[in-house]
TIMI-2910 file (N, C-alpha, C, CB; in pm, 1 decimal, decimal comma, always signed):
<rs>
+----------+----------+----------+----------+----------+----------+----------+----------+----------+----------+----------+----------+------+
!      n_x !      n_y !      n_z !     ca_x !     ca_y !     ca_z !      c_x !      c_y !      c_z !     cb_x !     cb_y !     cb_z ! resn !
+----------+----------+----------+----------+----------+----------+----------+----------+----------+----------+----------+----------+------+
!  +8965,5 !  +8590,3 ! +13579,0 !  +8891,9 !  +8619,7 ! +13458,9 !  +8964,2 !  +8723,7 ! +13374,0 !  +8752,9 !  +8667,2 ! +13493,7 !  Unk !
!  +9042,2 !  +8817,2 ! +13427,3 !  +9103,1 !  +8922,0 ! +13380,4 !  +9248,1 !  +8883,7 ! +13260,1 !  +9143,3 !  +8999,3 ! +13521,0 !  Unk !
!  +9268,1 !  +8759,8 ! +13357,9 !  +9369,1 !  +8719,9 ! +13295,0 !  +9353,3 !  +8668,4 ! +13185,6 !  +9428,4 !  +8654,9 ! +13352,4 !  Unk !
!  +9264,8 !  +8601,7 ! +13186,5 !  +9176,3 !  +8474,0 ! +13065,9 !  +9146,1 !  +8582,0 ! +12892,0 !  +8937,0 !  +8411,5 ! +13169,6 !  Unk !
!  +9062,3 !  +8732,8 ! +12947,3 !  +9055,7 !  +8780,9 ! +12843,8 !  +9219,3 !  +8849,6 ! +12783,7 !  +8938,9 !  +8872,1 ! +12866,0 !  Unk !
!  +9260,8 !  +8901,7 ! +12915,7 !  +9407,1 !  +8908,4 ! +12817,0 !  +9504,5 !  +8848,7 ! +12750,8 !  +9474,5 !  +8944,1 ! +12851,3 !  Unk !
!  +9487,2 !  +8727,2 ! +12784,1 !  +9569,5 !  +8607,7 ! +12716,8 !  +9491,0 !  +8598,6 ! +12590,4 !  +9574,1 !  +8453,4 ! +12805,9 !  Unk !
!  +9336,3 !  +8618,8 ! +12590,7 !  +9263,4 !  +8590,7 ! +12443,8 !  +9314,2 !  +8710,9 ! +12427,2 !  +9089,0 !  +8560,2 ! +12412,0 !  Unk !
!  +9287,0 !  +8853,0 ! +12425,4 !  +9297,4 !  +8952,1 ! +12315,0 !  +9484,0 !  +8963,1 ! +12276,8 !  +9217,4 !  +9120,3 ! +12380,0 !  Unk !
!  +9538,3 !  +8919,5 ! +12353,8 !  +9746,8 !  +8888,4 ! +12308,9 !  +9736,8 !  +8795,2 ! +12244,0 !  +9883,2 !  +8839,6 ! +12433,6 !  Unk !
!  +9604,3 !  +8626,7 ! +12220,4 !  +9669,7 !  +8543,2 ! +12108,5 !  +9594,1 !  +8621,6 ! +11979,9 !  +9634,1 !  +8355,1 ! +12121,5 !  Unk !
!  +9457,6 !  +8709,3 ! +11975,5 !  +9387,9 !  +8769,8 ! +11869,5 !  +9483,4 !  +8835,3 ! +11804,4 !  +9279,2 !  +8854,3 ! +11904,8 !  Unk !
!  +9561,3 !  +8934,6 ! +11877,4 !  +9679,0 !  +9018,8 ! +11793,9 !  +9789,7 !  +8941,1 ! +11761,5 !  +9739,6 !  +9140,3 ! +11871,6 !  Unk !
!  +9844,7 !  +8833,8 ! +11843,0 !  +9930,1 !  +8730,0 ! +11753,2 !  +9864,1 !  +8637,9 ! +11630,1 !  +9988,1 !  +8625,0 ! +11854,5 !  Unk !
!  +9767,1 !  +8649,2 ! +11644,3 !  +9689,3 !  +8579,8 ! +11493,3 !  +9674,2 !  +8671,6 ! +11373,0 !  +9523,8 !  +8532,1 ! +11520,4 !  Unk !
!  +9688,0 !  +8799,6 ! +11415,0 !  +9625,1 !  +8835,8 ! +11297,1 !  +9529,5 !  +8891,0 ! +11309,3 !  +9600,5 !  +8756,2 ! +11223,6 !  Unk !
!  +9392,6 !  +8909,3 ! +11399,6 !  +9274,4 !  +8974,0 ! +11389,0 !  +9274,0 !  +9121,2 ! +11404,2 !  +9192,6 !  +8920,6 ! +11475,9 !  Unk !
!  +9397,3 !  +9162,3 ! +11450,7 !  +9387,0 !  +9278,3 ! +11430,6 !  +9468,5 !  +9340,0 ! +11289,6 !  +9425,2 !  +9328,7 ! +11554,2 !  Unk !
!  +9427,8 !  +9380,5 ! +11202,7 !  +9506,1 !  +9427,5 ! +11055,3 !  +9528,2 !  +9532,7 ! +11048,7 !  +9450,2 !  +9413,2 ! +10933,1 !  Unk !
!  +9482,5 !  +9617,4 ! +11121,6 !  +9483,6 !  +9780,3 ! +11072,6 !  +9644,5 !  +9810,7 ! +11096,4 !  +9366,0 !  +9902,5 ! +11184,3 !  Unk !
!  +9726,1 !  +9783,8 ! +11171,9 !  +9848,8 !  +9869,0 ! +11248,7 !  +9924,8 !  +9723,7 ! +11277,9 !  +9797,9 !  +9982,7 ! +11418,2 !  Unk !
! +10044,6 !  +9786,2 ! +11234,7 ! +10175,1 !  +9653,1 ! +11236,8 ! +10260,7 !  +9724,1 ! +11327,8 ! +10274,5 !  +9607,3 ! +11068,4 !  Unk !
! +10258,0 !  +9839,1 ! +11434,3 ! +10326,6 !  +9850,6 ! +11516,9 ! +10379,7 ! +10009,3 ! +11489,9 ! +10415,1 !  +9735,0 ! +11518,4 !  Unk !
! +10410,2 ! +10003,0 ! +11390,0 ! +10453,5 ! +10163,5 ! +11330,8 ! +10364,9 ! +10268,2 ! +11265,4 ! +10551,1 ! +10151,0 ! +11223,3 !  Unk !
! +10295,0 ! +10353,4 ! +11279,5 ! +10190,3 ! +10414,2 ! +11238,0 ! +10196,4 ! +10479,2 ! +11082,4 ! +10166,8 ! +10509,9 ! +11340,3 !  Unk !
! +10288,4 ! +10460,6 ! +11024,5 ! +10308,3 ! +10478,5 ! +10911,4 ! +10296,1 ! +10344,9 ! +10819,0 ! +10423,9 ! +10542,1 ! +10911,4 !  Unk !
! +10335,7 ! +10248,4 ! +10872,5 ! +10322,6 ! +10053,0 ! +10821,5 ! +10153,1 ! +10055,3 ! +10842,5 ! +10430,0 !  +9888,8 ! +10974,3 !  Unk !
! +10128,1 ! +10022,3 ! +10744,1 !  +9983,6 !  +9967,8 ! +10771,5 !  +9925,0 !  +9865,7 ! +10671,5 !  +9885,2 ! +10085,6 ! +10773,7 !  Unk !
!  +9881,7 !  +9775,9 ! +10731,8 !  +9811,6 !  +9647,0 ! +10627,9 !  +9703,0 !  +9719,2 ! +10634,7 !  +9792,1 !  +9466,3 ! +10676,3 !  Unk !
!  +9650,8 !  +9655,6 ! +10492,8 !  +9522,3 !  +9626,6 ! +10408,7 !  +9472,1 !  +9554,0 ! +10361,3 !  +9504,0 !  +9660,2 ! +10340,6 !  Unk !
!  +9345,2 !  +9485,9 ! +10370,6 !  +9303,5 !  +9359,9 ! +10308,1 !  +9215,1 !  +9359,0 ! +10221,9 !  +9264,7 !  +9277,7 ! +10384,0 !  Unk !
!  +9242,7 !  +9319,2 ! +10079,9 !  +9099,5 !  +9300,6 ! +10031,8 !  +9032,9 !  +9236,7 !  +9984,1 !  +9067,0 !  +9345,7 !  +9984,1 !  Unk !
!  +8883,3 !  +9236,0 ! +10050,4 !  +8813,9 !  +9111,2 ! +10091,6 !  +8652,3 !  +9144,8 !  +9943,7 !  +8762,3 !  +9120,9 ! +10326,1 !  Unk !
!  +8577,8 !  +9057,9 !  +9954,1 !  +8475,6 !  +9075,6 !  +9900,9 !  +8435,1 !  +9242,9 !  +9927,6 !  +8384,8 !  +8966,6 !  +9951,7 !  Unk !
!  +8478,2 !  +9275,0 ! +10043,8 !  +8386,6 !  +9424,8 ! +10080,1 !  +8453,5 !  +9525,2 ! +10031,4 !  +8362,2 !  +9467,4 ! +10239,1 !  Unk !
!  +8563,9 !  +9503,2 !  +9973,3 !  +8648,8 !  +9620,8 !  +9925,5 !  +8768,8 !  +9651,7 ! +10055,8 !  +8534,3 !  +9768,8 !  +9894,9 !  Unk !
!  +8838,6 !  +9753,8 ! +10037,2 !  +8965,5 !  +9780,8 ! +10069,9 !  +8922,4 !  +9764,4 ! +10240,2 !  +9031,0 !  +9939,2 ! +10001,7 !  Unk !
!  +9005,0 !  +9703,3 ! +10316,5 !  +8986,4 !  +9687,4 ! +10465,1 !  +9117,3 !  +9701,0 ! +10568,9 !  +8926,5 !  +9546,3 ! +10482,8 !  Unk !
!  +9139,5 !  +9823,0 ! +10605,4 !  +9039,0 !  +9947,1 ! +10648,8 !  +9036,9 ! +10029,4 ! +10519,6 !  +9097,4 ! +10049,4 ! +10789,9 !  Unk !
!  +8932,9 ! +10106,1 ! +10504,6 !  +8893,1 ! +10176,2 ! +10359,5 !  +8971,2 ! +10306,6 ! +10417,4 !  +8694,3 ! +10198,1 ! +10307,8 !  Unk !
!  +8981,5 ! +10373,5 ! +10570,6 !  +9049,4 ! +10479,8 ! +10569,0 !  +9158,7 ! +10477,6 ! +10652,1 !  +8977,4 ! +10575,2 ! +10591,9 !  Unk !
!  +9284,3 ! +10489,0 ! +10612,5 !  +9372,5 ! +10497,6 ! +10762,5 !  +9417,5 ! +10631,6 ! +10740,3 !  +9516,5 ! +10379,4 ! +10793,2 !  Unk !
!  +9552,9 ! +10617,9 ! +10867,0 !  +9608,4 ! +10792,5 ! +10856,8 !  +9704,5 ! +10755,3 ! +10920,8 !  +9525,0 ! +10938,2 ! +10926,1 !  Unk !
!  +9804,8 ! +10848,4 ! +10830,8 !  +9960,4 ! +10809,1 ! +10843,5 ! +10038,4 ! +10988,4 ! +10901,5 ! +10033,1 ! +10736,6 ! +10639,0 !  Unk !
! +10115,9 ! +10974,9 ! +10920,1 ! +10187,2 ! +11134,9 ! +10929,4 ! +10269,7 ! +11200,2 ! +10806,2 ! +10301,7 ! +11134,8 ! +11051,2 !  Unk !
! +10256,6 ! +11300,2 ! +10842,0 ! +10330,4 ! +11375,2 ! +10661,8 ! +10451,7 ! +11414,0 ! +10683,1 ! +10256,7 ! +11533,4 ! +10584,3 !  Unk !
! +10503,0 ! +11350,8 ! +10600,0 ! +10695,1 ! +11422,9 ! +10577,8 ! +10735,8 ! +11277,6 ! +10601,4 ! +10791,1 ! +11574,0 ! +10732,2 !  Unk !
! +10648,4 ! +11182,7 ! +10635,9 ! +10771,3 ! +11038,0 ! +10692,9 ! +10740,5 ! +10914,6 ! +10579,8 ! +10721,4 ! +10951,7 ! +10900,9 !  Unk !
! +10777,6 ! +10810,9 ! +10552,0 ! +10766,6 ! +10725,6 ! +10430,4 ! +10688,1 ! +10615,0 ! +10542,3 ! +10936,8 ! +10674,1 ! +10332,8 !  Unk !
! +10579,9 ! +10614,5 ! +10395,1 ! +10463,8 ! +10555,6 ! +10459,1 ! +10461,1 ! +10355,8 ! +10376,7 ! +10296,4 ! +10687,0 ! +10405,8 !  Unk !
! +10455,1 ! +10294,9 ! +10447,6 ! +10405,1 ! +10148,1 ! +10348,5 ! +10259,3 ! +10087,1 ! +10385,8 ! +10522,7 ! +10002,7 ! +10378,8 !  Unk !
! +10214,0 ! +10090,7 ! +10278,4 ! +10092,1 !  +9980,6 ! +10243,8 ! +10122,7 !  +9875,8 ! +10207,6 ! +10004,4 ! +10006,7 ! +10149,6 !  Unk !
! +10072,8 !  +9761,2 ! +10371,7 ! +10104,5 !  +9619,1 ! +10317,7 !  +9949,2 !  +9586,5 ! +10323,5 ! +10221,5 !  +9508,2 ! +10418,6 !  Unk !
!  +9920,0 !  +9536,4 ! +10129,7 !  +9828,3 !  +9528,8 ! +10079,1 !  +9837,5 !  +9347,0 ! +10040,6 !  +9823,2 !  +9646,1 !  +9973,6 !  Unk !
!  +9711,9 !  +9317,0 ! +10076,6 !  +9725,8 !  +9142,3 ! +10066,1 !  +9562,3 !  +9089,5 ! +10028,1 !  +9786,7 !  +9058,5 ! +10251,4 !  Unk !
!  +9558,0 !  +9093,3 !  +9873,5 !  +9419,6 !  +9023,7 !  +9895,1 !  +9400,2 !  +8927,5 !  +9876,6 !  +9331,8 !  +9053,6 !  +9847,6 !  Unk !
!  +9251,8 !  +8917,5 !  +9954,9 !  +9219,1 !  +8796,8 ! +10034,1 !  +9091,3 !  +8720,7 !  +9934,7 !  +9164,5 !  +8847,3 ! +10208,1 !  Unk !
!  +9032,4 !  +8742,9 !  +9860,9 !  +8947,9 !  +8747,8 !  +9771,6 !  +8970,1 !  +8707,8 !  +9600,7 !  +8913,7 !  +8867,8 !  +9794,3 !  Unk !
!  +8927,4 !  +8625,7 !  +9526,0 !  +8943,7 !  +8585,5 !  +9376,4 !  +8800,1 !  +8636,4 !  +9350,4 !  +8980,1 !  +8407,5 !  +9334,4 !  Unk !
!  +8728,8 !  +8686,0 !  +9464,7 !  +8548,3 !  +8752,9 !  +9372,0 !  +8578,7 !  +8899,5 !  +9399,0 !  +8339,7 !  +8699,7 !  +9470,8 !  Unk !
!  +8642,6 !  +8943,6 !  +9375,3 !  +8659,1 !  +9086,6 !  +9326,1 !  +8714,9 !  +9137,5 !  +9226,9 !  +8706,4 !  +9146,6 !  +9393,4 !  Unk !
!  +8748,5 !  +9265,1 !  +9179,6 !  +8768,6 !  +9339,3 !  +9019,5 !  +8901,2 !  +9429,7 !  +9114,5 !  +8582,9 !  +9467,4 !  +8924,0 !  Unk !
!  +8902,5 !  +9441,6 !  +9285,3 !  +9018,3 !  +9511,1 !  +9331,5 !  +9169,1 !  +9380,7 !  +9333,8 !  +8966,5 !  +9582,0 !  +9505,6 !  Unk !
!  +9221,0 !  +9401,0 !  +9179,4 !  +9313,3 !  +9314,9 !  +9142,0 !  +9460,1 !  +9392,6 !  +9165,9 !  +9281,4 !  +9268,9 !  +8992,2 !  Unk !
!  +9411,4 !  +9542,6 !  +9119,0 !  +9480,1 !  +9639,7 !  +9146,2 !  +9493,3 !  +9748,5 !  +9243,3 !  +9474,3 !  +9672,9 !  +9073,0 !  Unk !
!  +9608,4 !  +9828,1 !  +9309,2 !  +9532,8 !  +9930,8 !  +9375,4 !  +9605,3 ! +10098,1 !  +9297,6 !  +9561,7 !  +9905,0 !  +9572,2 !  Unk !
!  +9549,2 ! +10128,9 !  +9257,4 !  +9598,6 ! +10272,4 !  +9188,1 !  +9594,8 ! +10432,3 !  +9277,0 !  +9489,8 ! +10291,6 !  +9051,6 !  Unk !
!  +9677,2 ! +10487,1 !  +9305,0 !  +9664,9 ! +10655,5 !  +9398,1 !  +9766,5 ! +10736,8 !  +9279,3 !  +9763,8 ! +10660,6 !  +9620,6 !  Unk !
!  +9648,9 ! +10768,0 !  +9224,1 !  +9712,2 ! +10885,7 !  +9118,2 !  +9844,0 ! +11007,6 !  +9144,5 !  +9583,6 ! +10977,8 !  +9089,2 !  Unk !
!  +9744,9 ! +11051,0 !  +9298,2 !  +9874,7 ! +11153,6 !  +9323,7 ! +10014,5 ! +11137,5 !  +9345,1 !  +9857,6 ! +11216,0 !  +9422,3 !  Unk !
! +10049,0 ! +10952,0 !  +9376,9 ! +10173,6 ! +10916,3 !  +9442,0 ! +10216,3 ! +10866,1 !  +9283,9 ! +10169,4 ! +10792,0 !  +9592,1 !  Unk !
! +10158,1 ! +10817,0 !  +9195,0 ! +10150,0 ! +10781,7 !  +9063,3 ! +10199,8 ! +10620,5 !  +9147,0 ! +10259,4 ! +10883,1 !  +8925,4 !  Unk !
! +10082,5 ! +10602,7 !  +9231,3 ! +10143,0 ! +10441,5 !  +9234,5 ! +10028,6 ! +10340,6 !  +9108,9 ! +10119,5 ! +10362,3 !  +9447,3 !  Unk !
! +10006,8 ! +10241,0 !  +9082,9 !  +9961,0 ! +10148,6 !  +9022,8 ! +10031,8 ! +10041,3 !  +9009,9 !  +9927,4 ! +10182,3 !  +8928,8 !  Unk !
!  +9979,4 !  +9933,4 !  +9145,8 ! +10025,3 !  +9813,7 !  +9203,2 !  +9925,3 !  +9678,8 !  +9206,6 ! +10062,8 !  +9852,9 !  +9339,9 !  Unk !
!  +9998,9 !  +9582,3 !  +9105,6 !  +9922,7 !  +9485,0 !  +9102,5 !  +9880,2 !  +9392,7 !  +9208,3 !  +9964,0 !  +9432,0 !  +9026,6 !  Unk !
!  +9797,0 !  +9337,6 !  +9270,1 !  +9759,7 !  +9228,4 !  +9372,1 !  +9780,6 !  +9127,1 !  +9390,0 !  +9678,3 !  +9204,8 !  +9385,1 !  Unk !
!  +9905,9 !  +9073,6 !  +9397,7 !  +9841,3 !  +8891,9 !  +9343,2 !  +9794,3 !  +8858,0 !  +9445,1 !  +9948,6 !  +8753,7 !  +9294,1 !  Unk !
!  +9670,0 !  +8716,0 !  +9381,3 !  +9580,5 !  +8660,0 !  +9540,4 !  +9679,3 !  +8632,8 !  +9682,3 !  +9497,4 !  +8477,3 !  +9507,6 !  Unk !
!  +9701,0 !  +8657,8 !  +9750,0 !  +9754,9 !  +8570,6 !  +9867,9 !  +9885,0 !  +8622,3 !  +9894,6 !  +9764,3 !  +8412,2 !  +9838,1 !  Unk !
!  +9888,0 !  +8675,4 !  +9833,7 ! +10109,6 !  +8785,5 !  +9863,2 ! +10069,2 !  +8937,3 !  +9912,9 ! +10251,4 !  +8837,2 !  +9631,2 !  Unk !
! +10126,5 !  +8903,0 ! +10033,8 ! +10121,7 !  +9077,7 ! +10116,8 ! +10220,7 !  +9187,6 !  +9982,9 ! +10254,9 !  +9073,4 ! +10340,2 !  Unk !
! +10187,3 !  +9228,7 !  +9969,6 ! +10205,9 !  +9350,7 !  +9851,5 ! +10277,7 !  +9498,0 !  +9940,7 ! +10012,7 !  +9399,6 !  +9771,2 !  Unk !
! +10369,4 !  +9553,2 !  +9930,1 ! +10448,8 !  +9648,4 !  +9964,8 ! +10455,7 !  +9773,4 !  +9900,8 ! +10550,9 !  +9603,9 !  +9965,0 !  Unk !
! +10351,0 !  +9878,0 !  +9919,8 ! +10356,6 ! +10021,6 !  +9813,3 ! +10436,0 ! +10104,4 !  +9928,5 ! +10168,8 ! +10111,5 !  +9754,3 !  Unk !
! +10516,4 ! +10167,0 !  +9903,6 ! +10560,7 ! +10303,8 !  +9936,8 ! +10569,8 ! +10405,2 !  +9862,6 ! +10659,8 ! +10305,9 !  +9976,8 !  Unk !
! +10545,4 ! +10525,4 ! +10004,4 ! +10561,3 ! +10637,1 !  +9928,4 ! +10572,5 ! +10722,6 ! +10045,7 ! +10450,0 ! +10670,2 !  +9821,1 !  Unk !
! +10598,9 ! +10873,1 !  +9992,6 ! +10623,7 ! +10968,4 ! +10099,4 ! +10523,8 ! +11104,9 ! +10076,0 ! +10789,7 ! +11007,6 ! +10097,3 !  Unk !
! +10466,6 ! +11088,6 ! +10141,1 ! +10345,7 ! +11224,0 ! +10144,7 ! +10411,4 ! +11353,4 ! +10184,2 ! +10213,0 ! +11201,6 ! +10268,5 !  Unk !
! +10368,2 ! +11442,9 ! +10115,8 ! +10487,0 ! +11568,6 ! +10135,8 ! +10390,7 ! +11630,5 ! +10220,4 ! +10551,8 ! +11676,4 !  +9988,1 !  Unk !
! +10273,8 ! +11659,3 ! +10251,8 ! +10213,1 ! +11706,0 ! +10325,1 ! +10055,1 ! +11659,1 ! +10401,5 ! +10223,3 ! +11798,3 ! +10266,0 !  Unk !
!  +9977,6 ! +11782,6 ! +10464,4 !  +9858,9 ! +11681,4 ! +10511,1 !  +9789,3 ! +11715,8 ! +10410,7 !  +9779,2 ! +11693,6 ! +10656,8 !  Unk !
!  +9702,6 ! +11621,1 ! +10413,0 !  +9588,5 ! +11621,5 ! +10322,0 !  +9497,9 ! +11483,9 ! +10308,7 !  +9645,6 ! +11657,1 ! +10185,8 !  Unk !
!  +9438,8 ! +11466,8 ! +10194,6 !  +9365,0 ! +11313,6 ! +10198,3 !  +9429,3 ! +11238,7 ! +10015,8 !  +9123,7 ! +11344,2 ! +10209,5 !  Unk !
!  +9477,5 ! +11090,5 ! +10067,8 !  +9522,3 ! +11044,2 !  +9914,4 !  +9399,2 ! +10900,8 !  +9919,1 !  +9743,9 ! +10986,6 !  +9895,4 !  Unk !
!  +9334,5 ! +10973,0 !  +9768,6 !  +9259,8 ! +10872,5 !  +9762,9 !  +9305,6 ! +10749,5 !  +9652,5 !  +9132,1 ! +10931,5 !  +9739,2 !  Unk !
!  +9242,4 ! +10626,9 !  +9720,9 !  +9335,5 ! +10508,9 !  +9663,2 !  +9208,3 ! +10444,1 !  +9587,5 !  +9426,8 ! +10393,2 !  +9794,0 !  Unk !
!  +9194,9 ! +10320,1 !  +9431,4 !  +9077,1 ! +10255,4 !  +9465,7 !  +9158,4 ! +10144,4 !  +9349,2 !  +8900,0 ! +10342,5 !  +9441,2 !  Unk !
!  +9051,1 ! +10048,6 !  +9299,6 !  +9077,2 !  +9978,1 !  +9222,6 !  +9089,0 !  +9989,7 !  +9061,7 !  +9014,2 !  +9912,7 !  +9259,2 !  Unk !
!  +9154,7 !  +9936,0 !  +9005,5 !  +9122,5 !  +9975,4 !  +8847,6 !  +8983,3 ! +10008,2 !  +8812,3 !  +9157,4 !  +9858,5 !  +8751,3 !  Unk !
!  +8883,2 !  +9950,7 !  +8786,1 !  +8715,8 !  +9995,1 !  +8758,8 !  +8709,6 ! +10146,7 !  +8858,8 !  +8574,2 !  +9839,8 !  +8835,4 !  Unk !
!  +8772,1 ! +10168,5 !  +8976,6 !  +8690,1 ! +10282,2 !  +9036,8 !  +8592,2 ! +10241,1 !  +9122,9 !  +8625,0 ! +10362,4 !  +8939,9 !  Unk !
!  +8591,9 ! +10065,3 !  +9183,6 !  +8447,6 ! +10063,4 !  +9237,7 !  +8473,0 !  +9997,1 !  +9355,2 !  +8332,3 !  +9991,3 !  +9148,9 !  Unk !
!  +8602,2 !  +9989,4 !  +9406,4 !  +8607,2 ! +10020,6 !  +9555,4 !  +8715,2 ! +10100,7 !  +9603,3 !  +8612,6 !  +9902,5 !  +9631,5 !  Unk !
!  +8731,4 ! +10174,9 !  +9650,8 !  +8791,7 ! +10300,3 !  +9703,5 !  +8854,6 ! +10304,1 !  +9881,1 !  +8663,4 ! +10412,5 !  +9682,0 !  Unk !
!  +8935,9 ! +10372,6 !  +9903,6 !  +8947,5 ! +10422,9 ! +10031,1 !  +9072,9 ! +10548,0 ! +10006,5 !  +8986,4 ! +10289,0 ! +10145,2 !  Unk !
!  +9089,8 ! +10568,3 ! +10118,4 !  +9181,7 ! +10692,0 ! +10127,4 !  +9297,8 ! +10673,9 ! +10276,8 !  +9062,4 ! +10845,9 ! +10145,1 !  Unk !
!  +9387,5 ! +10765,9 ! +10276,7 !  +9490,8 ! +10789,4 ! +10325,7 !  +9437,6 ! +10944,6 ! +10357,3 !  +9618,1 ! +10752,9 ! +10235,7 !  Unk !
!  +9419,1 ! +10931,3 ! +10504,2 !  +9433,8 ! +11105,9 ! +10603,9 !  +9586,4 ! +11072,4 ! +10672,3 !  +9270,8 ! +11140,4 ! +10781,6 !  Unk !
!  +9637,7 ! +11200,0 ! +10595,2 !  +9763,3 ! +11253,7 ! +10584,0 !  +9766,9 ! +11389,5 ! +10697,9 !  +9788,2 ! +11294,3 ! +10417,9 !  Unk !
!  +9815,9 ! +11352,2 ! +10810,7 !  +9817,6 ! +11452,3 ! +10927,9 !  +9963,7 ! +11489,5 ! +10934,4 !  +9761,1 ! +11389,2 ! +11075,9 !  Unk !
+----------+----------+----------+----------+----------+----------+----------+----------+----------+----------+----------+----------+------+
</rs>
């Protein structure tokens, strides 16, 4: 039986069900779905170059864009293309990210 669930939770992470973490703790996907930014918070380390692979999943949302003032990013979405923002956080703190309107949001904890 032991075996059975680990073979399911190794094909779940070869599919895809897990999104948060691509292996490197600074790489991190994002999806966005009807619910807004998914995961709405991750956390990366400070001083190292961080990427948001951003891919939405959704044509009923207004998050077309994702904008973080402090990095001066403003990155368009297209439906269905994993999207690549970098940047390098000079220190800890929190960078908050959201959509053009302002009406779905998440953030970056910067340790």
């Amino acid at each position: 039986m032991r075996r059975i669930l680990w073979s399911l939770a190794a094909l779940a992470l070869v599919a895809g069900c897990e999104p948060t973490k691509t292996g490197d703790p600074n790489r991190v996907a994002i999806a966005v779905t009807d619910a807004g930014f998914e995961p709405s918070t991750v956390t990366v380390a400070a001083g190292k170059p961080v990427t948001l692979v951003v891919t939405r999943r959704t044509t009923q949302t207004c998050a077309t864009e994702l904008i973080m003032p402090a990095q001066h990013i403003n990155q368009t979405l297209p439906f269905g293309q994993p999207v690549e923002i970098r940047f390098t956080p000079s220190g800890p703190g929190e960078l908050r990210f959201a959509c053009a309107m302002d009406m779905f949001s998440g953030k970056v904890i910067v340790r």
